[in-house]
N, C-alpha and C positions, 0 to 999 in steps of 0.2 A: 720754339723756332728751330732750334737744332732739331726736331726730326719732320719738319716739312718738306727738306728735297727729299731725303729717302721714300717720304711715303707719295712724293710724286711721283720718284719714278718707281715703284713698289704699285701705284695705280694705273701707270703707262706700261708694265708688261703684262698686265690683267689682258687685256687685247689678245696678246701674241698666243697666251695659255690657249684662251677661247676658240680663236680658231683653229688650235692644234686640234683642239678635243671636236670642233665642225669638221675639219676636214676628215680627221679619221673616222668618222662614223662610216665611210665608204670601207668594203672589203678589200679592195685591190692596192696589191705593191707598190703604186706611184701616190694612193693618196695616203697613205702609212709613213710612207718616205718622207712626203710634203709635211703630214702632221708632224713626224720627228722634228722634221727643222722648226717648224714653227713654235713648237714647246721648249726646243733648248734655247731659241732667242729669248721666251717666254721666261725661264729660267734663269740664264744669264744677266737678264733686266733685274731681274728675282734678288740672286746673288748680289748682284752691284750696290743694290738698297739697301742691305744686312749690312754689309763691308762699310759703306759710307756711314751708315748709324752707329757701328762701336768704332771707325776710327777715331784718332786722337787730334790730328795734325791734319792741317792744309797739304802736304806730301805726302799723307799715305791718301787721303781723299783725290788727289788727283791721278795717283799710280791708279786707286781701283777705277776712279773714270776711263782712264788712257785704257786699260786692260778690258772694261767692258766695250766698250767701244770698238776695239780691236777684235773681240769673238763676236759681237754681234751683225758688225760688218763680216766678217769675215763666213758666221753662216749664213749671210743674207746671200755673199757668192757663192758659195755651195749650193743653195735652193735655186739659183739663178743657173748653174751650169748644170745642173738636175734637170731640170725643168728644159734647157736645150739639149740635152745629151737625150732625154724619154722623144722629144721632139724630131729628132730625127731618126728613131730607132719606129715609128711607126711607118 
């Protein structure tokens, strides 16, 4: 039972990997850009499942949540200001 959230969310950033590795299959700068972001959310979900498996305590489990949480919003606005900054540079 202890490691069934890790390998949920360990199975919910399988997604993000995925589509890093679809979007990159394109050559060009904007879909390389897109794929990076997509793989370090990919990542960070990654990360946060490992952290929460060998924590010890209810407080370090919530610091790694709060902290994932925080990078993975926080690249979802970067893809998001990407994706309008390319938008208006055509």
């Amino acid at each position: 039972m202890h490691a069934l959230a890790p390998l949920l969310l360990a199975a919910s950033g399988l997604p993000a990997l995925l589509v890093g590795a679809w979007v990159g299959r394109s050559g060009n700068v904007r879909s390389r850009g897109m794929a990076l972001h997509w793989v370090m959310i990919g990542l960070a979900m990654q990360a946060g499942a490992v952290g929460i498996y060998f924590s010890e305590d209810g407080r370090q489990v919530r610091g790694i949540v709060i902290a994932m949480v925080v990078l993975v919003n926080a690249l979802i606005a970067s893809m998001a200001w990407q994706l309008h900054r390319n938008r208006k540079n055509r």
